[in-house]
C-alpha positions as CSV (number, residue, x, y, z in Angstrom):
1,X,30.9,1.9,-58.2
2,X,32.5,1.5,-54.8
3,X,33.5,-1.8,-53.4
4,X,31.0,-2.6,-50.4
5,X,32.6,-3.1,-47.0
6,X,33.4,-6.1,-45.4
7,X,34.3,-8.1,-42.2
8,X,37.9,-10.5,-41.9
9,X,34.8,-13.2,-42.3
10,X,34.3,-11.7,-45.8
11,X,30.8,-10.9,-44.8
12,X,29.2,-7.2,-46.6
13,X,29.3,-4.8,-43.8
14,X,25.9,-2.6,-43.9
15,X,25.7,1.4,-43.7
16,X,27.2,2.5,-40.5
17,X,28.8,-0.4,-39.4
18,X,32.8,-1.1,-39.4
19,X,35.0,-3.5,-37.5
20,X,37.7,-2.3,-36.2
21,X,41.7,-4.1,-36.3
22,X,41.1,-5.7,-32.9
23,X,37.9,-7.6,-34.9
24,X,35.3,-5.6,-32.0
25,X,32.7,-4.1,-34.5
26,X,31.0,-0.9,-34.4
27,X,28.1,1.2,-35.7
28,X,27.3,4.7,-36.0
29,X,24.3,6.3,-35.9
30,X,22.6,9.8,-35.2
31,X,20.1,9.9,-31.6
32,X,17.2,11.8,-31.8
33,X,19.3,15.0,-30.5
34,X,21.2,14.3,-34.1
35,X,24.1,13.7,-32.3
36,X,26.6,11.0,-33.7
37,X,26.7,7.5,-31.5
38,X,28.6,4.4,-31.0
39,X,27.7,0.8,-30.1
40,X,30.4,-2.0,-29.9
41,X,30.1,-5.7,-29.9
42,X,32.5,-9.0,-30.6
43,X,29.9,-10.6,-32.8
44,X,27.9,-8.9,-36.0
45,X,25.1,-11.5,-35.8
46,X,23.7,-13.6,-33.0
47,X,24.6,-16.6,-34.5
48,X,28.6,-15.9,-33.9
49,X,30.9,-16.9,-31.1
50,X,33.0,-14.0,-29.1
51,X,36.5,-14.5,-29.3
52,X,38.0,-16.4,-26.5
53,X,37.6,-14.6,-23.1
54,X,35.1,-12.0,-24.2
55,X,31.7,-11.4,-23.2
56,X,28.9,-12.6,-25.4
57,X,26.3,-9.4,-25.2
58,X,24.0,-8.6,-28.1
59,X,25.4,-9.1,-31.0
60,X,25.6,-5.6,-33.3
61,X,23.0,-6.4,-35.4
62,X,20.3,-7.0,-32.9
63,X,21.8,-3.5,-30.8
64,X,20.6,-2.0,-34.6
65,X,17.5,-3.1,-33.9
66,X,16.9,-2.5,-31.0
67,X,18.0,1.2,-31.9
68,X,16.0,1.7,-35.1
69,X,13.2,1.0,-33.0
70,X,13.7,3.2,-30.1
71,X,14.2,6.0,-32.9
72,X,11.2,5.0,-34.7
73,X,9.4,5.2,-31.4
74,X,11.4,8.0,-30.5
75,X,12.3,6.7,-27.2
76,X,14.9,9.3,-25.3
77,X,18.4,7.2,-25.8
78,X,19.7,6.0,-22.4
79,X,16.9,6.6,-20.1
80,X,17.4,10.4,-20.2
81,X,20.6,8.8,-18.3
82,X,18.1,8.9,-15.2
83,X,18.4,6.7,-12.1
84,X,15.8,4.6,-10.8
85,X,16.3,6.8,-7.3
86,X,15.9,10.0,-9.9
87,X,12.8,8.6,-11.6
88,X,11.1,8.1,-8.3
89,X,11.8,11.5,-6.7
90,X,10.6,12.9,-10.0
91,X,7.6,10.7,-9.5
92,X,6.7,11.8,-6.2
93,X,7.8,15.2,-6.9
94,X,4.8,15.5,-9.2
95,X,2.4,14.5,-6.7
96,X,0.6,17.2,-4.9
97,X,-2.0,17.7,-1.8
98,X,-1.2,14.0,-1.1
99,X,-2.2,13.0,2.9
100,X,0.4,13.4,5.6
101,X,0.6,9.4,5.6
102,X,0.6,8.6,1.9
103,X,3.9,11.2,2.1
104,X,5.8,9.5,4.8
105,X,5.4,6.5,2.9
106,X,6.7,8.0,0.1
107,X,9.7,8.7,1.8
108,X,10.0,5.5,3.5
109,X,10.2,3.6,0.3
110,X,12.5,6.6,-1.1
111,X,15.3,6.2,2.0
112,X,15.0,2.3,0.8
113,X,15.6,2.7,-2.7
114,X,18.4,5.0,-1.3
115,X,20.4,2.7,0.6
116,X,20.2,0.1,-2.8
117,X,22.6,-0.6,-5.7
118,X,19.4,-0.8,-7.1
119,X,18.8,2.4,-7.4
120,X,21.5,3.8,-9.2
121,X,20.7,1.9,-12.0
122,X,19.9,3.8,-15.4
123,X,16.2,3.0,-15.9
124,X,16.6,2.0,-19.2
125,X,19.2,-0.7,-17.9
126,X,16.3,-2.1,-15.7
127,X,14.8,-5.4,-17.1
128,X,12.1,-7.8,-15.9
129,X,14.4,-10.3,-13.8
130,X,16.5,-7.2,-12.4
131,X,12.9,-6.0,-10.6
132,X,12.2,-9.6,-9.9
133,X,15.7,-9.6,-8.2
134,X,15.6,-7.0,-6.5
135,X,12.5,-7.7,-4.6
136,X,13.3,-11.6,-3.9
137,X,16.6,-9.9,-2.5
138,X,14.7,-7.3,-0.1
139,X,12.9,-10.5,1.4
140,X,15.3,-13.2,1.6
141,X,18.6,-11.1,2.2
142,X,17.2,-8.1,4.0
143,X,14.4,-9.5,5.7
144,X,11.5,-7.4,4.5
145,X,8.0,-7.8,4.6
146,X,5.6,-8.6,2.2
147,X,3.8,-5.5,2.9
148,X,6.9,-3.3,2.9
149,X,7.5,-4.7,-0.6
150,X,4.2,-4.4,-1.8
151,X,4.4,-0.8,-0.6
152,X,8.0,-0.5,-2.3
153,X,6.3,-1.6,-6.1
154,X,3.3,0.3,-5.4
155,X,5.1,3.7,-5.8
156,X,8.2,2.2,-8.1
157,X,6.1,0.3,-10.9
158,X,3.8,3.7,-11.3
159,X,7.4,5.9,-11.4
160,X,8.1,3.6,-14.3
161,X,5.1,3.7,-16.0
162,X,5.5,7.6,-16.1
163,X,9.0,6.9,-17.9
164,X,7.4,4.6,-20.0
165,X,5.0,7.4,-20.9
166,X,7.5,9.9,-21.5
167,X,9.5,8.0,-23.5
168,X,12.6,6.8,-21.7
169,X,11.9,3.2,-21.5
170,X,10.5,0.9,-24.0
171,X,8.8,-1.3,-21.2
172,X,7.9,-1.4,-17.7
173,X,9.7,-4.0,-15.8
174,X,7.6,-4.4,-12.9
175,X,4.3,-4.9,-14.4
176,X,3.9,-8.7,-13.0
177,X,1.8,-9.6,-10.4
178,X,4.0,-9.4,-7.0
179,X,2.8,-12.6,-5.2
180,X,4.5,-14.7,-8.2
181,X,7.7,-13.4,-7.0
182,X,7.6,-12.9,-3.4
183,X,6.1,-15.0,-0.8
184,X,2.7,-13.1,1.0
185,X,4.2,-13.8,4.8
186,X,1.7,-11.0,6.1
187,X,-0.3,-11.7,8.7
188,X,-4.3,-11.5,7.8
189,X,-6.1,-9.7,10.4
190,X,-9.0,-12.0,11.2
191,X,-12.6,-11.4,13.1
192,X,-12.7,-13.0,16.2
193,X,-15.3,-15.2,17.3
194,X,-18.4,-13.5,19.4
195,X,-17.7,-15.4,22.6
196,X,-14.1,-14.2,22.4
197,X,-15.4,-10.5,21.9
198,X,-17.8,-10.8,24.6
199,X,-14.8,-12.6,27.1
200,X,-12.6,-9.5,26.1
201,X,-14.6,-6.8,26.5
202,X,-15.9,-8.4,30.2
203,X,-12.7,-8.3,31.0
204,X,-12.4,-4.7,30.2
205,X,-15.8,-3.4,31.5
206,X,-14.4,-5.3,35.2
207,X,-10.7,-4.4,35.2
208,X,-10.6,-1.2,37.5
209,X,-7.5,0.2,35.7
210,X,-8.8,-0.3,31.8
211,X,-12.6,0.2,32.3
212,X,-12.1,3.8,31.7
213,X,-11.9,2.2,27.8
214,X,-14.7,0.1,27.9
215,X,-17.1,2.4,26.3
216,X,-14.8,3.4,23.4
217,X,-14.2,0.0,22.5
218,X,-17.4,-1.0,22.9
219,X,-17.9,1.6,20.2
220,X,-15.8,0.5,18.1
221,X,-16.6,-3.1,18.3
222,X,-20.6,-2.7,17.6
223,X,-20.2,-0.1,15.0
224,X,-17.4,-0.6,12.4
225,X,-15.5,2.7,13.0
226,X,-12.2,3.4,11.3
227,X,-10.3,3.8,14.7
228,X,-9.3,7.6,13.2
229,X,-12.9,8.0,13.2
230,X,-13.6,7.1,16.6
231,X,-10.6,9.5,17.2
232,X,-12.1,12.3,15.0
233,X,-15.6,12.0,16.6
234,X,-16.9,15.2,18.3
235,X,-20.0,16.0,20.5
236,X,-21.8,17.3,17.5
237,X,-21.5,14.2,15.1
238,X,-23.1,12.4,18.0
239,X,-27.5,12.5,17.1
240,X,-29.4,10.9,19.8
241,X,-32.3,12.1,17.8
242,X,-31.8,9.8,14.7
243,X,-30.4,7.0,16.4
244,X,-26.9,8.1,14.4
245,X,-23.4,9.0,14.0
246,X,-22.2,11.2,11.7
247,X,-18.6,10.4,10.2
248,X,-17.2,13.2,7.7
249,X,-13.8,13.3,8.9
250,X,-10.7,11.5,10.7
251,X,-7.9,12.9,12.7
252,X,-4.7,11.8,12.4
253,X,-1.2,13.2,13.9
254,X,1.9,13.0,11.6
255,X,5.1,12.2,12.6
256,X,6.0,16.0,13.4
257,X,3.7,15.6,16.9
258,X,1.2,17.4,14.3
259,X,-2.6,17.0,14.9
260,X,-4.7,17.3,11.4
261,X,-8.2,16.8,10.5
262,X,-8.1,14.2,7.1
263,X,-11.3,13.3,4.9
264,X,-12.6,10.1,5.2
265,X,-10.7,7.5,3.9
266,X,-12.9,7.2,0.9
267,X,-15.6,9.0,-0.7
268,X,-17.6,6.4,0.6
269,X,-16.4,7.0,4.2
270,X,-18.5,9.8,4.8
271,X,-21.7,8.5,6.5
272,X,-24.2,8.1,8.7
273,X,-23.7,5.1,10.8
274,X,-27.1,4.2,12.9
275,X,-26.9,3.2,16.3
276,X,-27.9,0.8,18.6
277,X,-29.5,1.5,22.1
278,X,-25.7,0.1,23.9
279,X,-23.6,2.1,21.5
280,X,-26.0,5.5,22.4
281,X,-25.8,4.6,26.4
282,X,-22.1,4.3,26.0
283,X,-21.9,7.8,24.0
284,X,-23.8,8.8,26.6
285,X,-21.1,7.7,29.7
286,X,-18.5,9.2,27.3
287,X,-20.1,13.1,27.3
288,X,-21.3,12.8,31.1
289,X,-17.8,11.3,32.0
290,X,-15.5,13.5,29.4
291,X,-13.1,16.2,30.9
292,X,-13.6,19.2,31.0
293,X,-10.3,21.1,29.6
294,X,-9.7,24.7,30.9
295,X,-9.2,25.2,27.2
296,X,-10.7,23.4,24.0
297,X,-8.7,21.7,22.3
298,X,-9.5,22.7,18.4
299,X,-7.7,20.9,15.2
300,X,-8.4,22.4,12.0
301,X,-11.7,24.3,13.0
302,X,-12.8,21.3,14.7
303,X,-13.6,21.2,18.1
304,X,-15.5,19.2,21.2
305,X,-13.7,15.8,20.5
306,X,-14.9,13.1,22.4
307,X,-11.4,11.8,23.6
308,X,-8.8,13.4,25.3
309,X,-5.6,12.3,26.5
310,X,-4.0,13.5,30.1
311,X,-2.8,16.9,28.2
312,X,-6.3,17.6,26.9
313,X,-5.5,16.8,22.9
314,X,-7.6,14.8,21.4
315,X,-6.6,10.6,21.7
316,X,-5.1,9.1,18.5
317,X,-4.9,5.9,16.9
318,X,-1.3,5.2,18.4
319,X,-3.1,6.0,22.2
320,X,-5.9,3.2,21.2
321,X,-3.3,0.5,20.1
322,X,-1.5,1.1,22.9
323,X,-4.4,0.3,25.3
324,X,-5.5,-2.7,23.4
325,X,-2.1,-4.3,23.1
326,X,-1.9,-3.7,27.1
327,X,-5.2,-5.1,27.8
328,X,-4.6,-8.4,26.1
329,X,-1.2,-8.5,27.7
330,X,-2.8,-8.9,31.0
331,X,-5.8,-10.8,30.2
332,X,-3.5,-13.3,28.5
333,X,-1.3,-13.6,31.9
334,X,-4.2,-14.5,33.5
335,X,-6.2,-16.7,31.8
336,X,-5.0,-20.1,30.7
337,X,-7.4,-19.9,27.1
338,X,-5.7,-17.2,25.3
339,X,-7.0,-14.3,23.0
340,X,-5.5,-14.1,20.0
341,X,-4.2,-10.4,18.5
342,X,-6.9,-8.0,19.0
343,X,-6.5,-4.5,17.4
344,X,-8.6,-1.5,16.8
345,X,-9.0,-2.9,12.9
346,X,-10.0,-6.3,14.3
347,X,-13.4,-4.7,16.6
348,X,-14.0,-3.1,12.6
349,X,-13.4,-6.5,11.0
350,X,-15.4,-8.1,13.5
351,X,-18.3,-6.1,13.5
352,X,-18.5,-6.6,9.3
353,X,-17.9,-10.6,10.1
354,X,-20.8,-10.4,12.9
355,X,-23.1,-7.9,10.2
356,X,-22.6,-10.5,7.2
357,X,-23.3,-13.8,9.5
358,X,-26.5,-12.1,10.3
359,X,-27.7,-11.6,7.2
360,X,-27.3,-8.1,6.4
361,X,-27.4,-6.7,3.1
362,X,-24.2,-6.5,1.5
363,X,-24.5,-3.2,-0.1
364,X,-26.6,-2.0,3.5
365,X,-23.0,-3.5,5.0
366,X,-20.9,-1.9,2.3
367,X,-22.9,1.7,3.4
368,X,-22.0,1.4,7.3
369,X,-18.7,0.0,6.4
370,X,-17.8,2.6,4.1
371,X,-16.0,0.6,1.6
372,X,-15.7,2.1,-1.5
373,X,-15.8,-1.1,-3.3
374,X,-18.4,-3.9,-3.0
375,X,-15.6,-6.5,-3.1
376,X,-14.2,-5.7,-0.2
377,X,-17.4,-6.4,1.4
378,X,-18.4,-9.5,0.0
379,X,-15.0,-10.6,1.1
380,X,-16.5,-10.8,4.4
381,X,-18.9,-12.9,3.4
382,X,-16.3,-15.5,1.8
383,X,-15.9,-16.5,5.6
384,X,-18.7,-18.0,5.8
385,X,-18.5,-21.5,6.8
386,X,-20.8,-24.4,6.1
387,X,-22.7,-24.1,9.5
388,X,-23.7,-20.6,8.4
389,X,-24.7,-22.1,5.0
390,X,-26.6,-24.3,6.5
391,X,-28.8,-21.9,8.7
392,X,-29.0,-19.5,5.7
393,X,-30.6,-22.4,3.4
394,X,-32.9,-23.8,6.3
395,X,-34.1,-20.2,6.5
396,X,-34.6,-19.8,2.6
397,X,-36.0,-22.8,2.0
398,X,-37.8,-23.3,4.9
399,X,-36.5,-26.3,5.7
């Protein structure tokens, strides 16, 4: 019978594993590929001290472990030596008939992860306080945004949740929640109060220069239009009839100078949205008053759009932010009280706010808001304040 194997500790050396004159020790071991490997540390169990000067690592035995269990599981050895930068363009490779948006913000997180150490990292290399890291360094160092990072993790944590599904990772490190890490600095974009709406858009029905606007804010202020709806809007979706307004699309231009007609945001997006007799006479202005273009403009088989610009193309969402952000510029140089930041979103945010104070249904709300999730909506009704309580409960109860 042979003699076992042993360390210069005197210690029985298991199957594989050897130390070598310069006391390092080493195992061998066949990957799933059957091909013969090597791992190397200064200490055989966790309980021993390096030698002076050299790095304390995993000790051999728990790298055996931690082996024996990838093989078990048959996890690929070393990440299938991909990158995180690899794993997401794999990632996003996969992804097909994504929106024109969604795909420039894949490749606006993928030029960040480009320009980082980060993401030349093997993925199997990644652990939870490297990802934790790395996203408290994108804030503090670099000066990003909450919502940049969210946006960051929201395509990297699914790209390694695909590794972890194909085997190349034992666990995903980004699976915490991201506002225990980094600090929410966003800015929450708030309803503003009904005597502010009705000082803004006074302003705007009286200005000579930005009363041309009036009835396409009004719009969107007393309706709850996505401002790419208001943008998509044509002649047709327009029903005087039924007291209506018939949303089944959104245009949108990419980056490219492209125009292109986009579903609704949702499948709850497309709706009818009913009407009220100042948001028909102001659809009404808008048709008498609309130019009429030697040539009609027509994006994706749809034509008559409400809105054009001085070239005759259809207004977007960028011409509408640009008005409003003018607007307030102006009013705010005149007036002593100030308006705070007004934006297309905020007349939508509004209008839900002004909806849920007066006691609409939620799920009637949710409908005209075209939320595909009741939360959202009821969100709005979290800012209710006691004063509203209090009418609500007098009403009620009859008190």
């Amino acid at each position: 019978m042979s003699e076992k194997r042993r360390d210069n500790r005197n210690r029985i050396l298991h199957v594989g594993e050897s130390q070598r004159p310069d006391g390092r020790y080493s195992y061998k071991y066949k990957d799933l590929y059957g091909k013969i490997k090597f791992v190397y540390s200064w200490r055989l169990d966790k309980n021993d001290r390096p030698p002076a000067g050299k790095p304390r690592g995993l000790s051999l035995r728990e790298m055996e472990r931690q082996i024996q269990q990838d093989l078990f599981a048959q996890i690929v050895p070393n990440g299938g030596d991909m990158t995180v930068l690899e794993l997401v363009e794999k990632y996003i490779s996969l992804k097909v008939n994504v929106r024109h948006n969604t795909l420039a913000n894949y490749n606006f997180v993928l030029n960040i992860i480009r320009q980082e150490t980060f993401g030349s990292l093997r993925i199997d290399k990644v652990k939870l306080s490297d990802a934790k890291a790395w996203l408290i360094k994108l804030q503090k160092q670099d000066g990003r945004g909450y919502s940049t990072i969210h946006a960051i993790r929201g395509v990297i944590r699914p790209a390694f949740e695909m590794a972890l599904q194909d085997d190349l990772i034992r666990k995903n490190p980004f699976q915490f929640e991201l506002a225990t890490v980094v600090v929410n600095d966003s800015v929450t974009r708030e309803s503003i109060t009904r005597a502010q709406e009705r000082a803004f858009l006074k302003f705007i029905q009286e200005d000579k220069h930005f009363s041309k606007y009036y009835d396409g804010i009004f719009i969107l202020f007393n309706t709850g239009l996505r401002v790419s709806e208001l943008c998509g809007l044509t002649i047709s979706d327009i029903d005087f009839g039924n007291k209506r307004i018939r949303v089944d699309h959104q245009l949108q231009r990419t980056r490219e100078m492209a125009y292109v007609i986009e579903d609704t945001k949702t499948k709850s997006g497309t709706r009818f949205i009913p009407m009220s007799n100042e948001v028909m006479d102001c659809f009404r202005r808008i048709i008498q008053n609309r130019s009429k273009p030697f040539v009609e403009p027509m994006i994706d088989g749809y034509t008559g759009f409400l809105f054009l610009d001085k070239n005759d193309m259809p207004m977007v969402a960028l011409h509408w932010e640009h008005y409003f952000k003018h607007i307030l510029q102006k009013y705010n140089s005149i007036y002593r009280v100030q308006l705070p930041k007004i934006t297309p979103h905020v007349c939508r945010h509004t209008f839900c706010s002004n909806m849920a104070h007066s006691g609409m249904n939620p799920k009637t709300l949710q409908y005209i808001m075209g939320h595909s999730d009741i939360s959202v909506t009821l969100g709005t009704y979290a800012h209710v304040k006691f004063d509203d309580a209090r009418v609500e409960f007098d009403r009620v109860m009859g008190g």
